[in-house]
C-alpha positions as CSV (number, residue, x, y, z in Angstrom):
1,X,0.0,0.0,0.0
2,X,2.6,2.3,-1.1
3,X,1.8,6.2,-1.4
4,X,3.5,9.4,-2.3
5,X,5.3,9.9,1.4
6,X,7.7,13.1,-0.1
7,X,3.9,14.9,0.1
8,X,2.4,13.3,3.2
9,X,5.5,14.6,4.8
10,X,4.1,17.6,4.5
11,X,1.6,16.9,7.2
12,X,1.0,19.1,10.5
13,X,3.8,17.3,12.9
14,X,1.3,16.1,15.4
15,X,-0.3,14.1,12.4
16,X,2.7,13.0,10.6
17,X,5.0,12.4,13.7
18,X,6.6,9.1,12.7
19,X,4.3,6.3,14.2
20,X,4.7,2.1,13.5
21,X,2.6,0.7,10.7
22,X,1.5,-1.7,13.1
23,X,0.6,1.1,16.0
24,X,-1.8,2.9,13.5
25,X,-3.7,-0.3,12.0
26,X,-4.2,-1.8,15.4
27,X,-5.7,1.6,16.8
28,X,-7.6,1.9,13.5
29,X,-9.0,-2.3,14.0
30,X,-10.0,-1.6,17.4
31,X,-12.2,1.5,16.4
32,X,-13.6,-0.7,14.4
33,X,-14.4,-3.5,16.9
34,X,-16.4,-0.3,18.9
35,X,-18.1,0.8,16.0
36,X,-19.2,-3.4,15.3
37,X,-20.3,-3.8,18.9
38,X,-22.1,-0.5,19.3
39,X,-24.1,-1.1,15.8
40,X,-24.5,-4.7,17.2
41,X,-26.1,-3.5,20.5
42,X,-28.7,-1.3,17.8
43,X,-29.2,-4.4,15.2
44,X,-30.2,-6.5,18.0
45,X,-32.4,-4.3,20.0
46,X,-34.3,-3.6,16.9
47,X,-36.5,-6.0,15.0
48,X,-38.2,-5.9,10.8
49,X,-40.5,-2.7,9.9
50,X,-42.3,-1.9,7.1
51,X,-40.0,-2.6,4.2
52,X,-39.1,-5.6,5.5
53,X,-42.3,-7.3,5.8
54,X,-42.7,-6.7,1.9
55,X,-39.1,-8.6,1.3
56,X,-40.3,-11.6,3.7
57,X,-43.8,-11.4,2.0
58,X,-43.0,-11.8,-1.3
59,X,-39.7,-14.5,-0.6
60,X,-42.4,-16.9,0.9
61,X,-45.2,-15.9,-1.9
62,X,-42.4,-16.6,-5.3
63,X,-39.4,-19.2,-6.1
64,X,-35.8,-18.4,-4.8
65,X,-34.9,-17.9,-8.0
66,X,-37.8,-16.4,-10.2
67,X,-38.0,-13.6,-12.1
68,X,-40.9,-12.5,-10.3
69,X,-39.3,-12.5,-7.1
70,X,-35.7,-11.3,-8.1
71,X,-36.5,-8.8,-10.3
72,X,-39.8,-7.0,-8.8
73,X,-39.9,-3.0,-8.9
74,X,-39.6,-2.6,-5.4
75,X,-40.8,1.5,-5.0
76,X,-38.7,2.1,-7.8
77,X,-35.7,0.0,-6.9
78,X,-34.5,-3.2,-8.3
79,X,-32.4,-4.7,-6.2
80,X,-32.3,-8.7,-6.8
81,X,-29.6,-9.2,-4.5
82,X,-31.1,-8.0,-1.7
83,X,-34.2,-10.1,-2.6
84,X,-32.0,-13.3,-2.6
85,X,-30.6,-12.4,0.8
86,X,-33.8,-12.2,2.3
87,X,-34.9,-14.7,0.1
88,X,-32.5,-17.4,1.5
89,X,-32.8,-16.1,5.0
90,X,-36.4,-16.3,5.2
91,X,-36.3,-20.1,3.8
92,X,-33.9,-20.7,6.7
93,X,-35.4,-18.9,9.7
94,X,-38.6,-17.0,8.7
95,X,-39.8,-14.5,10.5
96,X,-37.2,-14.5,12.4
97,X,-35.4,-11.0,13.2
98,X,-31.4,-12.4,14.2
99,X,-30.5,-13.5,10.4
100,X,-31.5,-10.0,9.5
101,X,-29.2,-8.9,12.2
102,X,-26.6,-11.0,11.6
103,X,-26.7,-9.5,7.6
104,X,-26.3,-6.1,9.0
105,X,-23.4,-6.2,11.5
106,X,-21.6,-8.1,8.6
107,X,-22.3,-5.7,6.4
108,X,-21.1,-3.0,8.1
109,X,-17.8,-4.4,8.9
110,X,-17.1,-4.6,5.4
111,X,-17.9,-1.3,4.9
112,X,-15.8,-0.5,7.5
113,X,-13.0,-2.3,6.4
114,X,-13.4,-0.9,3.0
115,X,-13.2,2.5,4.0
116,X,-10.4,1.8,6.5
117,X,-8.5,0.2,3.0
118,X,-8.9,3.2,1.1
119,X,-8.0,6.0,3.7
120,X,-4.8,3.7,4.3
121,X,-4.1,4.1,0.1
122,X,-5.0,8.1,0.5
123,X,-3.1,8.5,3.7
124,X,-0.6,5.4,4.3
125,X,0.1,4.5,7.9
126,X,-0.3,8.0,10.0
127,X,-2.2,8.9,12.6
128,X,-4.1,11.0,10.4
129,X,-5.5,8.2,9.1
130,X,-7.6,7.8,12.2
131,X,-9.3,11.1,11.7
132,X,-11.8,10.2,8.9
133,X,-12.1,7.0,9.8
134,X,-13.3,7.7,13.1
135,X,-15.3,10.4,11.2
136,X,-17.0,7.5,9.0
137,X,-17.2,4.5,11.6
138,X,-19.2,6.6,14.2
139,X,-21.2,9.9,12.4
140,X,-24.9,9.0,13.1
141,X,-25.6,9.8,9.4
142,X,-25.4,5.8,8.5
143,X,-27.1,5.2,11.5
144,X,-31.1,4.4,10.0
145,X,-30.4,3.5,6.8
146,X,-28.2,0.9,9.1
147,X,-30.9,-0.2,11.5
148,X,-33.5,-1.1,8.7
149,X,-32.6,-4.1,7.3
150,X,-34.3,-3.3,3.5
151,X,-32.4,0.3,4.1
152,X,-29.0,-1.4,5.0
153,X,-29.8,-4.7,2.2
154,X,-29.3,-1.2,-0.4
155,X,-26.7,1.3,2.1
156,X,-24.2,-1.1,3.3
157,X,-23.5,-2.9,-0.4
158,X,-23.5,0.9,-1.4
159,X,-20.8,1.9,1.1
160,X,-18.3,-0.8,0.6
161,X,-18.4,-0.5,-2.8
162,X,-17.8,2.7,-3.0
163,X,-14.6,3.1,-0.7
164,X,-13.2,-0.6,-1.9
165,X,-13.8,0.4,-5.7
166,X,-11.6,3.6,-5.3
167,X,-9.1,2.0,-3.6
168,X,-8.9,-0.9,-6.5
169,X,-8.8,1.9,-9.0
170,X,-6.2,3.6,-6.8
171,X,-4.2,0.6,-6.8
172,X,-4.6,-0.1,-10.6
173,X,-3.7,3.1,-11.5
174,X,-0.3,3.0,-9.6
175,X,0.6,-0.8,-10.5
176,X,-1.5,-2.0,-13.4
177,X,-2.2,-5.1,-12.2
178,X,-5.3,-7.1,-13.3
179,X,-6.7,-8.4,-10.4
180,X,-7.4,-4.6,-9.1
181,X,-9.0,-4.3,-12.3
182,X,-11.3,-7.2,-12.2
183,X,-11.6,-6.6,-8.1
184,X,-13.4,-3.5,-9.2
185,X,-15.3,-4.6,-11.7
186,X,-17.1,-7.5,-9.8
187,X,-17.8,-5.3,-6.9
188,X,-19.5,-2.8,-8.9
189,X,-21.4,-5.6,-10.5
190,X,-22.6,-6.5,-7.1
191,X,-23.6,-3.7,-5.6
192,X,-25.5,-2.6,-8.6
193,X,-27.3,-5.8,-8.3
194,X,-28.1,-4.7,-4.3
195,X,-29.3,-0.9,-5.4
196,X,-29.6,1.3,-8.1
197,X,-27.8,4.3,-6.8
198,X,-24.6,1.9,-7.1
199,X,-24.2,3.7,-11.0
200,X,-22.1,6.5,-8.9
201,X,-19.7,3.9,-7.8
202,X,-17.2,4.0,-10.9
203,X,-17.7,8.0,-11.2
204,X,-16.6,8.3,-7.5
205,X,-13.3,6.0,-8.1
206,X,-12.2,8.2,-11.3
207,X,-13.1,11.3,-9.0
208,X,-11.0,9.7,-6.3
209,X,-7.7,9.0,-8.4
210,X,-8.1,12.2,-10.5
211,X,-8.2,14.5,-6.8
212,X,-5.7,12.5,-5.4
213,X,-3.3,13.1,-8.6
214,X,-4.7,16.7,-8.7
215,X,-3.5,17.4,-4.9
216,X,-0.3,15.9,-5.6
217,X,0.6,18.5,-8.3
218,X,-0.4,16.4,-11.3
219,X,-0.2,19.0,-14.0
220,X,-3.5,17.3,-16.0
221,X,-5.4,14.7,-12.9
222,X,-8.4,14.1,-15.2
223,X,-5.9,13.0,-17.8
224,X,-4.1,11.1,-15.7
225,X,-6.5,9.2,-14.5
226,X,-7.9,8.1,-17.8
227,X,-4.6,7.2,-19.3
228,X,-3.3,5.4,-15.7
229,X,-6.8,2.9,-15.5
230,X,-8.4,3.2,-19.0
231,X,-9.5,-0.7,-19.1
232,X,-10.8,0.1,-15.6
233,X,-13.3,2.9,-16.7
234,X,-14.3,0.7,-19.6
235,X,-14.8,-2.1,-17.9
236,X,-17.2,-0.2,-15.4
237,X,-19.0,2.0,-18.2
238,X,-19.4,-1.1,-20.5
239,X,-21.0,-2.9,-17.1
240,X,-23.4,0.1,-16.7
241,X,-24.9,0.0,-20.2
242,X,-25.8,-3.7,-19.5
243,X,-27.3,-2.3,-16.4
244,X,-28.7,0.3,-17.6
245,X,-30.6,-1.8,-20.1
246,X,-32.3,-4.1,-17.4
247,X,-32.9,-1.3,-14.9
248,X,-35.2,0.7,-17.7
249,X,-36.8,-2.7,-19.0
250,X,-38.3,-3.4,-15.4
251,X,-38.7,-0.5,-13.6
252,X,-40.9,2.5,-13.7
253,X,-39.6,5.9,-13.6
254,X,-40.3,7.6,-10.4
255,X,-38.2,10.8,-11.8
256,X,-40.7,14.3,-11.7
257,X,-40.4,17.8,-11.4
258,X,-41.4,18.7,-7.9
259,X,-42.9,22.8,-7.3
260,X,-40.0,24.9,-5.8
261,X,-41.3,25.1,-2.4
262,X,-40.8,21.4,-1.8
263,X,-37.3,21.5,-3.5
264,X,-37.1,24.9,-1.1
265,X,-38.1,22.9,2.0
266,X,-36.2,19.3,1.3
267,X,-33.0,21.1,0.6
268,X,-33.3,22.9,4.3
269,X,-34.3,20.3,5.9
270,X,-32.0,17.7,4.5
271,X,-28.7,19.7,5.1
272,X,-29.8,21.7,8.0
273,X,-31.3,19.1,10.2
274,X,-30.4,16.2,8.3
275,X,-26.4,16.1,7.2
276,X,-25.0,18.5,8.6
277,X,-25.5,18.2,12.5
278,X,-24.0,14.9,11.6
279,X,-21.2,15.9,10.9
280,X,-20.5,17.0,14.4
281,X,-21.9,14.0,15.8
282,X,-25.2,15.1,15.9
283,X,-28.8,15.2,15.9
284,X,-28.3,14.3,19.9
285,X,-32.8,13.9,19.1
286,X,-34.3,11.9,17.5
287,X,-38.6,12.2,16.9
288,X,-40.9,9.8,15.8
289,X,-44.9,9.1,15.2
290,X,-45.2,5.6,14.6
291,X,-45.4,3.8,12.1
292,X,-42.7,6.4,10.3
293,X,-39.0,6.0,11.2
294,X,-37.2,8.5,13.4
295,X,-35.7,11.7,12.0
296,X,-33.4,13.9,13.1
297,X,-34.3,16.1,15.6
298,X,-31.3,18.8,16.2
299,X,-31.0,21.7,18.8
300,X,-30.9,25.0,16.7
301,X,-27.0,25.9,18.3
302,X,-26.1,22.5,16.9
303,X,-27.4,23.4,13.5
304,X,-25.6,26.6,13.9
305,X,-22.3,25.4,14.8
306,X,-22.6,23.1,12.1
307,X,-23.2,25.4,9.6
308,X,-20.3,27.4,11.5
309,X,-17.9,24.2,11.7
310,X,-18.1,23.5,8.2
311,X,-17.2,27.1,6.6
312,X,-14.0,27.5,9.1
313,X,-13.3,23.9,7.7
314,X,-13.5,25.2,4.1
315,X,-11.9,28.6,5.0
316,X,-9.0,26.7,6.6
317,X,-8.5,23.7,4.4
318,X,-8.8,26.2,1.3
319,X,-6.0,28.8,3.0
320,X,-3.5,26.2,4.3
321,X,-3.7,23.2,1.9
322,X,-2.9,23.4,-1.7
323,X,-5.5,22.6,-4.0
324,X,-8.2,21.4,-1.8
325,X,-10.8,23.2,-3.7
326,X,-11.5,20.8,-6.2
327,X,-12.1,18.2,-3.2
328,X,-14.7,20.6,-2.0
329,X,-16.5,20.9,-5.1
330,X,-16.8,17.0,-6.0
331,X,-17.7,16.2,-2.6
332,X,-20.1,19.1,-2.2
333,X,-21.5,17.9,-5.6
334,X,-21.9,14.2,-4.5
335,X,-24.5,15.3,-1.7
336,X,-26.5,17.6,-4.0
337,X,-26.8,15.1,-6.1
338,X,-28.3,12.4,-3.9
339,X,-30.2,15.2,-2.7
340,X,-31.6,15.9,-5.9
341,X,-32.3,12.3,-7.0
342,X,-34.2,11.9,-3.3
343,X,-36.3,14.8,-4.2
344,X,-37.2,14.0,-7.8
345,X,-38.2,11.1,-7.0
346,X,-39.9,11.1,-3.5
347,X,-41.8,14.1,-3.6
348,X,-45.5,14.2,-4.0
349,X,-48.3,15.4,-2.2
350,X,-48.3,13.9,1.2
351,X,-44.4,14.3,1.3
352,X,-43.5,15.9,4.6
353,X,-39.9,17.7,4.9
354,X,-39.2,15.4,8.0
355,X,-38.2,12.6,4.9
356,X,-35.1,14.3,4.1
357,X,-34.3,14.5,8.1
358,X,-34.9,10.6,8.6
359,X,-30.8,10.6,6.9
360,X,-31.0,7.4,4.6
361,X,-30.8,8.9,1.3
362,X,-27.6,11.1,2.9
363,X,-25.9,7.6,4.2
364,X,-23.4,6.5,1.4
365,X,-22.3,10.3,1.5
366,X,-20.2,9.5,5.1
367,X,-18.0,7.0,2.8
368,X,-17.2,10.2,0.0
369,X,-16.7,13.0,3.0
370,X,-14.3,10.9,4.7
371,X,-12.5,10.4,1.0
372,X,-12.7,14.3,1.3
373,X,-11.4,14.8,4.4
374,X,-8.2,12.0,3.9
375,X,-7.5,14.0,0.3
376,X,-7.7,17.2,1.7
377,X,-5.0,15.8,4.9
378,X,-3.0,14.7,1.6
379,X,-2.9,18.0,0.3
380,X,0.8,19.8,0.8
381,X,0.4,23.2,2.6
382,X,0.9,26.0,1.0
383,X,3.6,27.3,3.4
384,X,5.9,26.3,6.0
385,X,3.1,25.9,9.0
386,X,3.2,27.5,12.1
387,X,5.1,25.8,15.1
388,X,2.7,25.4,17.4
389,X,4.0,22.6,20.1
390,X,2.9,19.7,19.0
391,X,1.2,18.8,22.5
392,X,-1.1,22.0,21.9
393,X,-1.8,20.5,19.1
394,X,-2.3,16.9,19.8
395,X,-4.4,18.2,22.6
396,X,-7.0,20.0,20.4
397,X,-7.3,17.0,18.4
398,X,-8.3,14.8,21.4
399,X,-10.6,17.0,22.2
400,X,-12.4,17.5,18.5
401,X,-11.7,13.4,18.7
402,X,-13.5,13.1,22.4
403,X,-16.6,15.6,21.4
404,X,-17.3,13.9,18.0
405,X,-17.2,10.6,19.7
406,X,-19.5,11.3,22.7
407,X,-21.8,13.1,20.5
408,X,-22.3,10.5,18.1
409,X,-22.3,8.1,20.8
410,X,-25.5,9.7,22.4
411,X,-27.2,10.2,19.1
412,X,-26.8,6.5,18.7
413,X,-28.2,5.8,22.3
414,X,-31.3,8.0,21.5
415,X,-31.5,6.9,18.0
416,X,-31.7,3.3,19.4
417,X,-34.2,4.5,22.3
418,X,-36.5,6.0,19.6
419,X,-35.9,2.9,17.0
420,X,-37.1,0.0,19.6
421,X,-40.3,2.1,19.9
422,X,-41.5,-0.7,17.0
423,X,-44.7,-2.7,17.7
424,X,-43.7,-5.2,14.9
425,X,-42.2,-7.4,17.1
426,X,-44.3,-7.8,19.1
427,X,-47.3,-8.4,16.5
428,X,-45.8,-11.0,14.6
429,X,-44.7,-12.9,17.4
430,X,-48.3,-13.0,18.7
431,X,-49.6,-13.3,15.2
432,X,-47.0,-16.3,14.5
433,X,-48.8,-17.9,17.8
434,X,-52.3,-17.4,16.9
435,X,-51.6,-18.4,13.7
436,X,-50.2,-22.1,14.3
437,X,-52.6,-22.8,17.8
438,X,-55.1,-24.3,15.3
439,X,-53.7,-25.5,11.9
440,X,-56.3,-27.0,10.6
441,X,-59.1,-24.2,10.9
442,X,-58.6,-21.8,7.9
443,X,-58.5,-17.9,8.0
444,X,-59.8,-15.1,5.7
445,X,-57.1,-12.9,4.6
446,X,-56.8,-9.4,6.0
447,X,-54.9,-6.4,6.6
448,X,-52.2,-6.7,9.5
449,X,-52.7,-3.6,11.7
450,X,-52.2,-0.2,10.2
451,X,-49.3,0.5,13.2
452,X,-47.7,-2.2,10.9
453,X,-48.3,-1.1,7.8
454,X,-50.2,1.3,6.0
455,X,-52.8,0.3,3.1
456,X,-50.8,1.8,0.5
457,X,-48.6,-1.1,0.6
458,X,-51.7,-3.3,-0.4
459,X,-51.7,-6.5,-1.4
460,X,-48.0,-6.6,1.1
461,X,-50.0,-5.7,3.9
462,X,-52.2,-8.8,3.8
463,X,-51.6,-11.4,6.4
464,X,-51.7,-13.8,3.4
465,X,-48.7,-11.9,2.4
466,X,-46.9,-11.3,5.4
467,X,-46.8,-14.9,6.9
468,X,-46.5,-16.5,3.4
469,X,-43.3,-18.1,4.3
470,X,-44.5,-18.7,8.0
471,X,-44.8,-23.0,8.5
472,X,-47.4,-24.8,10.4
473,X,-49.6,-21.9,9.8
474,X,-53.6,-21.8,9.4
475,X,-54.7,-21.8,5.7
476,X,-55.3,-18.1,4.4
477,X,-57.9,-18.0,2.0
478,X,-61.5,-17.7,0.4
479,X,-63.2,-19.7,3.2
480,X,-63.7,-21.0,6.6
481,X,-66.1,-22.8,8.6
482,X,-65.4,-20.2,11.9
483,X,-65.0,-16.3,11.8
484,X,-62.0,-15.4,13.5
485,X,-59.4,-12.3,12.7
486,X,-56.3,-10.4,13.7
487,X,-57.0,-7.7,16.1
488,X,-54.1,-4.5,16.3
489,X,-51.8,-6.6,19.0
490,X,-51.8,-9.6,16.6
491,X,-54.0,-11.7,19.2
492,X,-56.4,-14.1,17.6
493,X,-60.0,-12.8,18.2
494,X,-63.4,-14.1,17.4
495,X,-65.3,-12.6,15.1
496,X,-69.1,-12.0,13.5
497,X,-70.6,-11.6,10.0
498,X,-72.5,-7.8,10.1
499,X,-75.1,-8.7,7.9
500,X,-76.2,-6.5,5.0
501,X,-78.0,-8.7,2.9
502,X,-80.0,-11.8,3.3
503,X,-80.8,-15.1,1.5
504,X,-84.2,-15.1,0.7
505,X,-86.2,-18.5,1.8
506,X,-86.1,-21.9,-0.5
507,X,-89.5,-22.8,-1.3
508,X,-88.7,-26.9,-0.8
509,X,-90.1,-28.0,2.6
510,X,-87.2,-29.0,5.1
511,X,-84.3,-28.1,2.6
512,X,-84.9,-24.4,1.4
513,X,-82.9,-24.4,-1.4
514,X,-81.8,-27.9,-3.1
515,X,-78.8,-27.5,-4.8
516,X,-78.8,-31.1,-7.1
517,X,-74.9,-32.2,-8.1
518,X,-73.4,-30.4,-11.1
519,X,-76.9,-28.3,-11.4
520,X,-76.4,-24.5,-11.3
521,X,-79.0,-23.3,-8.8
522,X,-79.4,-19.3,-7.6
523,X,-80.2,-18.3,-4.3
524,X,-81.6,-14.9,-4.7
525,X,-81.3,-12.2,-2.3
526,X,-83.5,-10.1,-0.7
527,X,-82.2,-6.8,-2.3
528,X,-79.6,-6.8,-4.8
529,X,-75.7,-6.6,-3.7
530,X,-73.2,-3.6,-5.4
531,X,-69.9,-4.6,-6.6
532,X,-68.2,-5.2,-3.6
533,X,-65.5,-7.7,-1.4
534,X,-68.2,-9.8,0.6
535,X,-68.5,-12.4,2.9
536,X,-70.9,-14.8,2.5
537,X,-72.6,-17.5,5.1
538,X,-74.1,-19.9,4.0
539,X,-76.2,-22.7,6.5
540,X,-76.2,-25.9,4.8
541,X,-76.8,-29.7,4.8
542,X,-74.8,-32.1,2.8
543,X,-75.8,-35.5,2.0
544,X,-71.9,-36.6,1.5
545,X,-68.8,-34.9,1.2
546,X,-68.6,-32.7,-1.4
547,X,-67.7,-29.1,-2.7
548,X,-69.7,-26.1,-3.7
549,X,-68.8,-23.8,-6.2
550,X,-70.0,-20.4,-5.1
551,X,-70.1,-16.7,-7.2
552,X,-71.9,-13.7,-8.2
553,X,-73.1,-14.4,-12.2
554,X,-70.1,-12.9,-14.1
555,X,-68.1,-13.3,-11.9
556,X,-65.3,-15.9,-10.6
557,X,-66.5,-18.6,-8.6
558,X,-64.8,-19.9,-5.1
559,X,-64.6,-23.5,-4.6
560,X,-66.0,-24.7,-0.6
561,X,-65.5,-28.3,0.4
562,X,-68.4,-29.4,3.0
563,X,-68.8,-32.1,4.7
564,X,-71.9,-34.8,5.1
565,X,-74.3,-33.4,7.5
566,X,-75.1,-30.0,8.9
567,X,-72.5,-27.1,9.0
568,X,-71.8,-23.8,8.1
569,X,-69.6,-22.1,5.7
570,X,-67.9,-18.6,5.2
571,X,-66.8,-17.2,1.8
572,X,-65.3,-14.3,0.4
573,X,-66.1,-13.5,-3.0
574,X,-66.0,-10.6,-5.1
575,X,-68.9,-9.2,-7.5
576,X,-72.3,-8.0,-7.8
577,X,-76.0,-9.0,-8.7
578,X,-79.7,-9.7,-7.5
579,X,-78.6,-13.4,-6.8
580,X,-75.7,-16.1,-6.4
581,X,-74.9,-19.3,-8.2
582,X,-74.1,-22.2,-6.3
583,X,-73.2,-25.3,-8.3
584,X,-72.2,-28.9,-6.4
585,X,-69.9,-31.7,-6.9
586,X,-69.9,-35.1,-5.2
587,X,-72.2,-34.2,-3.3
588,X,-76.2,-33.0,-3.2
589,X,-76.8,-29.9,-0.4
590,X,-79.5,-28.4,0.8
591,X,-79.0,-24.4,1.8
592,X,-81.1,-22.7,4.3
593,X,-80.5,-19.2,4.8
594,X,-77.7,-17.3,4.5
595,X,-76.3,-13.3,4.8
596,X,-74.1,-11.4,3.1
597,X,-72.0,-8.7,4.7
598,X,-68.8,-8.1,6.4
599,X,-66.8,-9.5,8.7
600,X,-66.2,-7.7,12.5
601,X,-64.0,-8.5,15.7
602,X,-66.8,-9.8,17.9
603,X,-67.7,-7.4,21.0
């Protein structure tokens, strides 16, 4: 990991005081272990949400491997990876929450370790090194995106590619050998595969070699860069075309124009509240109204003295360090541009600022600032600096160190205090109970509680959906012989039909209606029924067992088994009309009386 140390010599002394190789990796590993077992202690006290639900859904509703599952427009993201991972882990333990845990903690070591590899390229072994990593490792701005796995399935793939790309095209460009070239290559393959937004990936690696060239004098970077890793670039552009292809062939474009007064009020929010604070270790508050996930919550002196911090950072760096201006710029145009693509494509009505606060769509932008920051470090100085004494020095740094730390620190703590606030949990696991207490009696399908998901994310928000991959469950379908739902807590309940409409009487003496085998036979109601979801009861008697095939005219018909003798059967059909057709097989039923309606929680 050789770099350019005539340069880095040119470091303030207390950073570039001459320190073992070893001495600076092992400090930089163990503020990695932190960071692992404080994002451990969140991943575990947290459970699925929202998102989630839809991944588990659909991997028990599809094949592993179908196109249906892998390739489904998720809200405008196709991400077939991540549906695989969840995929395979919902096959192994479903509905289980520690796989999901286990995928994030190991995903954000690799980040980790990614970043730590390319500030070690940028930087080589200094103690400056352990400025923006500890920057990157603990800022709370990866913190949500972190916390919910379908978030972190798309973030954490995101952030390891883009710190281990530009250090494989850092490499390539200074030795030329192939394995940095294919390296970079297959991890851009895969991270495009776990989210869209993994198309900046090869853009930020140029940007990377070209600023690091630029800051250390290279008369033409941009050239330089081309010229030093050309099969590189081609490689990645040639593997975004192919991408490109599929991406536009299955998903819808959620790209708009949004009015000025939401662009106006994202951009303020996002930056304000949102990125900045975290730079300084902030929000410190978190606020949250279930079901949405926290946002950040600053003080207004935090969002002040990051506004403040960040202009004496560019005044300084800018003054002192040759250069640096360009670093600026790129990384200054990396966060208005996920800023922009967060904005064209999540604004809309109902849109509340506090979406730009909640930090997700700012996450992968901790990886390019601490790329910034080790550049900007790299940078030579445009003069001999002062001689301050180096303990002065050291002593400031601490301190920055010790605030940033303790900040961030406490943002995670009340980040994870606001995160646990998740009823999930505790629904599914008392939905998972009700739902295998009794097996064999069958359930109509529902909505699980709107504190677990909205109905916009209808069909996902079916129970059908939800515990598709759940085993030893009840039968979710078009029919029951015993009314029982779901109530809010995920508690089985008993529940009534609220009758609307009415079978009107059979005119055959101790049967009603006789519905002969294979006839079709109408039971006419006693006014007719709209075009509606209804439930339907129906009291019969069955010489044998059989099955009834039950509809509105027009419209599809739902098969019943029944059994010989008397019973009673609930179905759900959908449709309209003055009557219903009931038609048997195996089997010769009598039907007296009946209701139509919907079904209630019993009182």
């Amino acid at each position: 990991m050789a770099v350019t140390t005539g340069l880095l010599d040119r470091l303030p002394p207390a950073l570039c005081r001459p320190v073992s190789p070893q001495r600076v990796l092992t400090v930089a590993l163990l503020l990695v272990a932190v960071q692992t077992v404080a994002r451990a202690a969140v991943a575990v006290s947290g459970d699925f949400y929202w998102d989630d639900l839809i991944l588990v859904g659909r991997a028990g509703s599809y094949p592993l491997l179908s196109e249906e599952f892998l390739r489904y427009d998720h809200d405008g993201h196709l991400m077939p990876a991540a549906f695989l991972v969840a995929g395979v882990l919902t096959a192994l333990a479903p509905l289980q929450w520690w796989p999901a845990a286990v995928t994030l903690v190991a995903g954000q070591v690799l980040a980790s370790l990614a970043v730590l590899r390319v500030l070690w390229l940028l930087l080589g072994p200094r103690r400056a090194l352990w400025g923006p990593l500890l920057f990157y490792l603990f800022t709370p701005l990866t913190l949500p995106a972190f916390a919910w796995w379908a978030a972190g399935l798309n973030a954490l793939p995101l952030q390891a590619a883009l710190a281990w790309v530009a250090g494989d095209a850092l490499r390539y460009s200074r030795t030329g050998r192939r394995r940095h070239l294919v390296s970079a290559v297959l991890v851009s393959a895969v991270a495009l595969m776990f989210f869209e937004k993994a198309v900046v990936v090869p853009f930020t690696a140029f940007a990377t070699v070209a600023l690091s060239a630029h800051v250390d004098g290279v008369a033409r970077p941009v050239r330089y860069a081309w010229r030093h890793a050309r099969p590189l670039w081609v490689g990645t552009g040639a593997l975004l075309a192919v991408w490109a292809a599929g991406y536009t062939s299955t998903v819808s474009s959620r790209f708009g124009v949004p009015p000025w007064s939401m662009v106006d009020g994202l951009t303020n929010h996002g930056l304000s509240y949102g990125l900045l604070p975290s730079l300084l270790g902030g929000p410190w508050r978190w606020e949250r109204w279930n079901p949405s996930p926290p946002w950040a919550d600053p003080p207004a002196v935090l969002v002040v003295a990051a506004w403040v911090a960040v202009l004496v950072a560019a005044g300084w760096s800018l003054r002192r360090r040759r250069r640096t201006g360009a670093v600026w710029l790129a990384a200054i145009a990396y966060v208005l541009a996920s800023l922009a693509a967060m904005i064209c494509t999540r604004f809309g009505p109902e849109t509340t600022y506090e979406l730009a606060q909640t930090l997700r769509y700012f996450a992968d932008s901790s990886v390019v600032v601490a790329i910034a920051a080790a550049l900007i470090l790299r940078a030579p100085a445009r003069e001999a600096p002062t001689r301050i004494p180096s303990r002065y020095t050291r002593a400031v740094t601490v301190v920055c160190a010790a605030v940033f730390t303790a900040g961030s620190l406490w943002s995670t703590f009340t980040f994870a205090r606001s995160w646990v606030d998740n009823p999930t949990g505790d629904y599914l696991a008392r939905a998972q109970a009700a739902l295998t207490a009794r097996p064999d009696l069958a359930l109509f399908d529902q909505p699980v509680s709107v504190w677990i998901l909205l109905p916009v994310t209808h069909p996902h928000n079916l129970i059908g959906s939800v515990f598709s991959a759940l085993p030893g469950r009840s039968d979710i379908g078009e029919h029951t012989t015993e009314l029982w739902v779901l109530d809010d807590r995920g508690d089985r309940v008993p529940a009534d039909l609220f009758s609307l409409r009415t079978l009107r009487p059979g005119t055959e003496p101790g049967c009603g209606h006789r519905i002969g085998e294979g006839a079709v036979t109408a039971l006419p109601l006693d006014s007719p029924a709209g075009d509606w979801e209804w439930t339907v009861q129906l009291n019969h008697l069955a010489a044998r067992d059989g099955t009834l095939d039950v509809g509105f005219p027009g419209h599809e018909t739902v098969t019943v088994p029944v059994t010989e003798g008397l019973g009673t059967v609930y179905v759900r059909l959908s449709g309209d009309g003055p009557a219903l057709q009931v038609t048997a097989s195996g089997t010769t039923v009598c039907v007296d009386g009946g209701a139509l309606g919907v079904v209630v929680p019993r009182n």
